[in-house]
Z-matrix of the N, CA and C atoms (Angstrom, degrees):
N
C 1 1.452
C 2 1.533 1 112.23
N 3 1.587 2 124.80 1 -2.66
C 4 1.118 3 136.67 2 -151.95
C 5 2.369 4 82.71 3 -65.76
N 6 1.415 5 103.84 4 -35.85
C 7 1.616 6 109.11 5 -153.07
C 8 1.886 7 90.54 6 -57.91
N 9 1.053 8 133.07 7 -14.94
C 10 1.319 9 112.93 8 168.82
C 11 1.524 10 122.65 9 -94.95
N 12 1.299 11 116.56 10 18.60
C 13 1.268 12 117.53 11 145.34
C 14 1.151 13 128.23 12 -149.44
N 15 2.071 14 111.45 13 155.02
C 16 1.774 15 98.33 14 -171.44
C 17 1.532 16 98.19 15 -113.21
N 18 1.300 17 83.82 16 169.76
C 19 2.061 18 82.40 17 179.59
C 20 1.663 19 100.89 18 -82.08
N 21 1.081 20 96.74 19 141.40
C 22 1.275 21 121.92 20 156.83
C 23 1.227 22 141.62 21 -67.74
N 24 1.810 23 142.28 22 41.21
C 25 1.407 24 136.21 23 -141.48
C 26 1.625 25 118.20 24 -40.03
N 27 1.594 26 87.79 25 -28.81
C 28 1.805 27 84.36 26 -172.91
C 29 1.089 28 129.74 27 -108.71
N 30 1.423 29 119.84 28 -1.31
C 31 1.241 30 115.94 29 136.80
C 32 1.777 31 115.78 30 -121.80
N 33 1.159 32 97.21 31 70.44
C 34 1.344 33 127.90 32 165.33
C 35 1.753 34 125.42 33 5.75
N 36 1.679 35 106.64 34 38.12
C 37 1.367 36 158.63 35 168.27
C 38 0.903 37 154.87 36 -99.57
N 39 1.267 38 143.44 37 71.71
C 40 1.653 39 134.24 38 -175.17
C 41 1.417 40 96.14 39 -20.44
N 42 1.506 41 116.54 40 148.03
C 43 1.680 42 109.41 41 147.16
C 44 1.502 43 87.57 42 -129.68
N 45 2.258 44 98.66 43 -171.77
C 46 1.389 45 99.08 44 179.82
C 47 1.108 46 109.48 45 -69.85
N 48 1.802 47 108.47 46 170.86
C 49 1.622 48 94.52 47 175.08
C 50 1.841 49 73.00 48 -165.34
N 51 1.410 50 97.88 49 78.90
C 52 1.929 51 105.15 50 161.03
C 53 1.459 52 113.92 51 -71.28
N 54 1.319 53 130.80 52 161.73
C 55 1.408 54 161.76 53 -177.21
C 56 1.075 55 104.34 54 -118.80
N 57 1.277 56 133.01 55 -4.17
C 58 1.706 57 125.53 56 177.52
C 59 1.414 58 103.27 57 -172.65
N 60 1.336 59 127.27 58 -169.99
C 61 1.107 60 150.27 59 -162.83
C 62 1.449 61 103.92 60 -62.10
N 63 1.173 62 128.42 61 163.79
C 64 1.821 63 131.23 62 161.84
C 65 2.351 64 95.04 63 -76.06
N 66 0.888 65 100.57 64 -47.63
C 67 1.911 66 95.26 65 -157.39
C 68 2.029 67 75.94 66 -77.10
N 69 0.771 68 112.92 67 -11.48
C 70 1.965 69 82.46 68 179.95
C 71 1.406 70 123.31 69 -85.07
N 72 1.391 71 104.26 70 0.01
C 73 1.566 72 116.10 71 170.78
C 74 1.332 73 115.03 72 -74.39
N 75 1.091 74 115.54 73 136.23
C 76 1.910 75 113.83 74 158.71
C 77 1.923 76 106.84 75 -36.26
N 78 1.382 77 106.60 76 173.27
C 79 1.388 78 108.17 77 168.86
C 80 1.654 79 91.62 78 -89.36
N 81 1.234 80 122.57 79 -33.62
C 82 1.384 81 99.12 80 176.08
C 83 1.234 82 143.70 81 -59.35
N 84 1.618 83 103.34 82 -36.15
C 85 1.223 84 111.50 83 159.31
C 86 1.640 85 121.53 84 -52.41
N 87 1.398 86 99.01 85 -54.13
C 88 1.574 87 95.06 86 177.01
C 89 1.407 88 132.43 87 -53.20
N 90 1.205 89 105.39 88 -23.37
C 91 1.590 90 100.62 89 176.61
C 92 1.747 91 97.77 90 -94.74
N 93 1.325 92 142.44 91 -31.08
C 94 1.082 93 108.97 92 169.15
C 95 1.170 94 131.34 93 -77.53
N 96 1.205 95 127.38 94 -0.30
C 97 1.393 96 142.03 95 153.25
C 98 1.760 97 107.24 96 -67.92
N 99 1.166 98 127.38 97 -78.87
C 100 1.824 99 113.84 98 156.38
C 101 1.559 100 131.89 99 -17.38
N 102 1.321 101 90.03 100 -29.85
C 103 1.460 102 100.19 101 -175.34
C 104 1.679 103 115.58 102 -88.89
N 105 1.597 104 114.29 103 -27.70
C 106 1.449 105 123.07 104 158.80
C 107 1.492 106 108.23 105 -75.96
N 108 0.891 107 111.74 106 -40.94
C 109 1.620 108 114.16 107 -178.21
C 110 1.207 109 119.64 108 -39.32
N 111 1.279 110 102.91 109 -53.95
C 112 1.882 111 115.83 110 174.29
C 113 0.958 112 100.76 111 -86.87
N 114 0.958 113 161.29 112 -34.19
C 115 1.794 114 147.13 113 163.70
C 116 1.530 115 105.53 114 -45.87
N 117 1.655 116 115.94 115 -38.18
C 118 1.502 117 102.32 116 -175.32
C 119 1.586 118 92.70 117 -95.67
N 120 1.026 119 115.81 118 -39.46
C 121 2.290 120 105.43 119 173.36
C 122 1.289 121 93.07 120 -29.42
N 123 1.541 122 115.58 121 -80.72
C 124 2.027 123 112.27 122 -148.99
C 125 1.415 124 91.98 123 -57.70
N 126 1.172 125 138.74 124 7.32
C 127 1.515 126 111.73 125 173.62
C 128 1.460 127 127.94 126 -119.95
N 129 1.772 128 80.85 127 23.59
C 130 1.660 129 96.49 128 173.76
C 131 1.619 130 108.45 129 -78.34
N 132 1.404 131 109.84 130 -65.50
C 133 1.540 132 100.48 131 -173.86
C 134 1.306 133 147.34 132 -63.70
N 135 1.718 134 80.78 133 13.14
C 136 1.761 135 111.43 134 -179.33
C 137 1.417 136 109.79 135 -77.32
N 138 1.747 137 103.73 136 -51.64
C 139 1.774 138 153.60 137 172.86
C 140 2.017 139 88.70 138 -34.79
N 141 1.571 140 98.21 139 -65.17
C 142 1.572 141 115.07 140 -164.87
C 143 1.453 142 104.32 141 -55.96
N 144 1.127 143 115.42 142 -61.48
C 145 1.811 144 141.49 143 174.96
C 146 1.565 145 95.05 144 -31.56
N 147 1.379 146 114.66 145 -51.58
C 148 1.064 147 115.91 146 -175.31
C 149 1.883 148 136.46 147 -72.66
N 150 1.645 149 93.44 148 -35.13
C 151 1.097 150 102.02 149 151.74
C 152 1.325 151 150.11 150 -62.62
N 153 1.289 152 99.16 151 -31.60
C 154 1.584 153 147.57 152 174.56
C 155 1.626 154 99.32 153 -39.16
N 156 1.812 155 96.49 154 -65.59
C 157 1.531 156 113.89 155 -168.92
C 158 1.368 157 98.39 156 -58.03
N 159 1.384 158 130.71 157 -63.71
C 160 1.118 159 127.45 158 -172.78
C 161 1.202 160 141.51 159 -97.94
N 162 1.492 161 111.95 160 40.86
C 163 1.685 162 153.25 161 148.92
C 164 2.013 163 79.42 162 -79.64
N 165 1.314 164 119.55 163 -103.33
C 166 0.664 165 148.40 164 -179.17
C 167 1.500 166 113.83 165 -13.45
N 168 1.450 167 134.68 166 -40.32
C 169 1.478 168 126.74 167 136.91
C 170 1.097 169 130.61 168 -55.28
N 171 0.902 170 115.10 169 -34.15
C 172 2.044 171 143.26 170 -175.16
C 173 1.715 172 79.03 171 -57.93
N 174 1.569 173 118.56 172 -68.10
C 175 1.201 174 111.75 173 -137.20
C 176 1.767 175 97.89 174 -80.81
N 177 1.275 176 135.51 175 -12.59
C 178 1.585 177 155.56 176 167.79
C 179 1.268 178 93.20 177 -67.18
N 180 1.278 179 128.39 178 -61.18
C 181 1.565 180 124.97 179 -175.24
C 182 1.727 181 117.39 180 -50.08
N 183 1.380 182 98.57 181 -44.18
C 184 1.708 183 100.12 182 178.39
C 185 1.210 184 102.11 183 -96.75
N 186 1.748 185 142.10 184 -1.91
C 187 1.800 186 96.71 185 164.42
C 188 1.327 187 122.99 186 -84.41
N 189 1.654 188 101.78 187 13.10
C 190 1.916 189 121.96 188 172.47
C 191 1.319 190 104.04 189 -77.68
N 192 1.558 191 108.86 190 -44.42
C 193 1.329 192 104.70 191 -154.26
C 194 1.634 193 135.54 192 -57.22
N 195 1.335 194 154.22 193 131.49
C 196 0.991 195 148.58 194 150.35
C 197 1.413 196 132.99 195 -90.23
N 198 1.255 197 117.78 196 17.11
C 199 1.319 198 129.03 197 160.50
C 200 1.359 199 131.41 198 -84.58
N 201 0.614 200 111.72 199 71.41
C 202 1.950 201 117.61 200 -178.55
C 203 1.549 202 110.40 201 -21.30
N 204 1.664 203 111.18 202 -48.62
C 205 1.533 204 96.63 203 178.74
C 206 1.792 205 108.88 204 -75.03
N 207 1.153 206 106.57 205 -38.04
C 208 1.506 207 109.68 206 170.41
C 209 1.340 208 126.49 207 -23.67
N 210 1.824 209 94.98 208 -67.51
C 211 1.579 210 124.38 209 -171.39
C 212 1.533 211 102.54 210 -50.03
N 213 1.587 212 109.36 211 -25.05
C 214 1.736 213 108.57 212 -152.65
C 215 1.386 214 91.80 213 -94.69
N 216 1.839 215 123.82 214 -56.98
C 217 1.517 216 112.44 215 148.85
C 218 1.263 217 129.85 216 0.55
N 219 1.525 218 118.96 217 -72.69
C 220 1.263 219 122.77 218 -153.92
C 221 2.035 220 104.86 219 -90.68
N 222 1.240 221 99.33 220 -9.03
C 223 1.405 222 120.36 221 -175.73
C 224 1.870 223 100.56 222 -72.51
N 225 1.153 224 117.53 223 -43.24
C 226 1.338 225 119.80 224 -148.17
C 227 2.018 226 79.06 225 -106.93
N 228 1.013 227 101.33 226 -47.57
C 229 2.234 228 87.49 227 -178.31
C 230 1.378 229 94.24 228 -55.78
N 231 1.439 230 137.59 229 -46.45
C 232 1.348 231 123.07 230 179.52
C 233 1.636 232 116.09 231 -59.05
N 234 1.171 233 115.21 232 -1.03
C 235 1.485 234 107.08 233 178.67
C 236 1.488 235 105.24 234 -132.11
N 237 0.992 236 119.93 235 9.27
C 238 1.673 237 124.85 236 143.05
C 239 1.071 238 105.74 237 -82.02
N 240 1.409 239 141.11 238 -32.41
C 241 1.656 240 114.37 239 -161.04
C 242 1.698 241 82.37 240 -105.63
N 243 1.040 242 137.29 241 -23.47
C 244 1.143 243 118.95 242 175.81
C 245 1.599 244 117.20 243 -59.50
N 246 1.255 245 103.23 244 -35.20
C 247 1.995 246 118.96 245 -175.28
C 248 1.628 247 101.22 246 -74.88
N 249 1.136 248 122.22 247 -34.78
C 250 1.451 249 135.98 248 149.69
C 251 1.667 250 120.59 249 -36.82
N 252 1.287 251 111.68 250 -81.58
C 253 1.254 252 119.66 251 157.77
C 254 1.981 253 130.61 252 -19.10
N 255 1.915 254 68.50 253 -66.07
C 256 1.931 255 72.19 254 165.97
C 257 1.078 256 133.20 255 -48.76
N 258 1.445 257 118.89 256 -42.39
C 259 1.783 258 157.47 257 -162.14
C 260 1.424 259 95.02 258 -69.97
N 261 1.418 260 107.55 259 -67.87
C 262 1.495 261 102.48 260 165.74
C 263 1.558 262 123.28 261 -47.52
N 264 1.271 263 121.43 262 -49.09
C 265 1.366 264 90.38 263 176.68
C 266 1.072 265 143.22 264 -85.69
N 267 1.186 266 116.29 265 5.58
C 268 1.881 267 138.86 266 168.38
C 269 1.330 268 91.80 267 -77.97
N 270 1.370 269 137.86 268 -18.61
C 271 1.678 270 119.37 269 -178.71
C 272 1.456 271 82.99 270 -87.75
N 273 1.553 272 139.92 271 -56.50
C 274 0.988 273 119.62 272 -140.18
C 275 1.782 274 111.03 273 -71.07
N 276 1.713 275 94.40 274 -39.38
C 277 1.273 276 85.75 275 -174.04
C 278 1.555 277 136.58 276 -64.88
N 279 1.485 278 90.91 277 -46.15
C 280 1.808 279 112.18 278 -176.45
C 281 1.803 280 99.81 279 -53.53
N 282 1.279 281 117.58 280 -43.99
C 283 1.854 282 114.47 281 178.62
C 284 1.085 283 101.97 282 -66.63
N 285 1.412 284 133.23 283 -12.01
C 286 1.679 285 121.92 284 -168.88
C 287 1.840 286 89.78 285 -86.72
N 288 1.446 287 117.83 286 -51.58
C 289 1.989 288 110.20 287 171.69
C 290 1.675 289 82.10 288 -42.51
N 291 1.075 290 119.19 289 -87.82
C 292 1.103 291 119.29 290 -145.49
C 293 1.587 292 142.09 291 -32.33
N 294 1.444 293 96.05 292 -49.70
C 295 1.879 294 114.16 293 154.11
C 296 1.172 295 115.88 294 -60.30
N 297 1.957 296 126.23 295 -22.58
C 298 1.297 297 97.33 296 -174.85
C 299 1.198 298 96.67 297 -86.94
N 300 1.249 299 144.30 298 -9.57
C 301 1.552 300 140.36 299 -149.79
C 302 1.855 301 97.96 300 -86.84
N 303 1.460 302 93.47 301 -48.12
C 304 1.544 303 92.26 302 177.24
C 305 1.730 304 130.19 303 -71.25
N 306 1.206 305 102.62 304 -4.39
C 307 1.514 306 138.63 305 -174.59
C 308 1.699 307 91.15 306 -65.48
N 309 1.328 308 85.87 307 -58.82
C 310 1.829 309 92.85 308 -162.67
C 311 1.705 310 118.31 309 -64.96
């Protein structure tokens, strides 16, 4: 079932990735597809946790820093993994409507 989703490098995730419609699947398919889904959901805020930490060195690293081009470096990776972060949680949340709808 892995073929309905691709990894994601940057936010470091399978997401979905259908070939057709949601109702053109079997129900079987659909629930084993639901059923990876939430295996990769709960392992978003693990994903976040993780980013979290290393925002969070990033941001220890530059109140040392005295490099101006450095500072600006480490300025802009803190706002990729933050834009990251975000990203993650618009997957997590919007699939959480989403699984329950198909739930029902």
């Amino acid at each position: 079932m892995e073929e309905h989703f691709s990894q994601d490098n940057r936010l470091g995730i399978p997401i979905p990735d259908f070939d057709r419609e949601w109702d053109e699947y079997s129900r079987k398919t659909q629930q084993v597809i639901l059923f990876q889904w939430e295996r990769i959901r709960g392992s978003i805020p693990d994903r976040i946790a993780e980013l979290e930490a290393n925002i969070n060195r990033k941001q220890a690293e530059l109140s040392d820093e005295g490099n101006f081009e450095r500072s600006c470096k480490l300025n802009s990776e803190i706002s990729e993994l933050a834009s990251v972060i975000n990203d993650l949680w618009l997957w997590y949340r919007t699939n959480q409507d989403i699984t329950g709808k198909m739930h029902s």
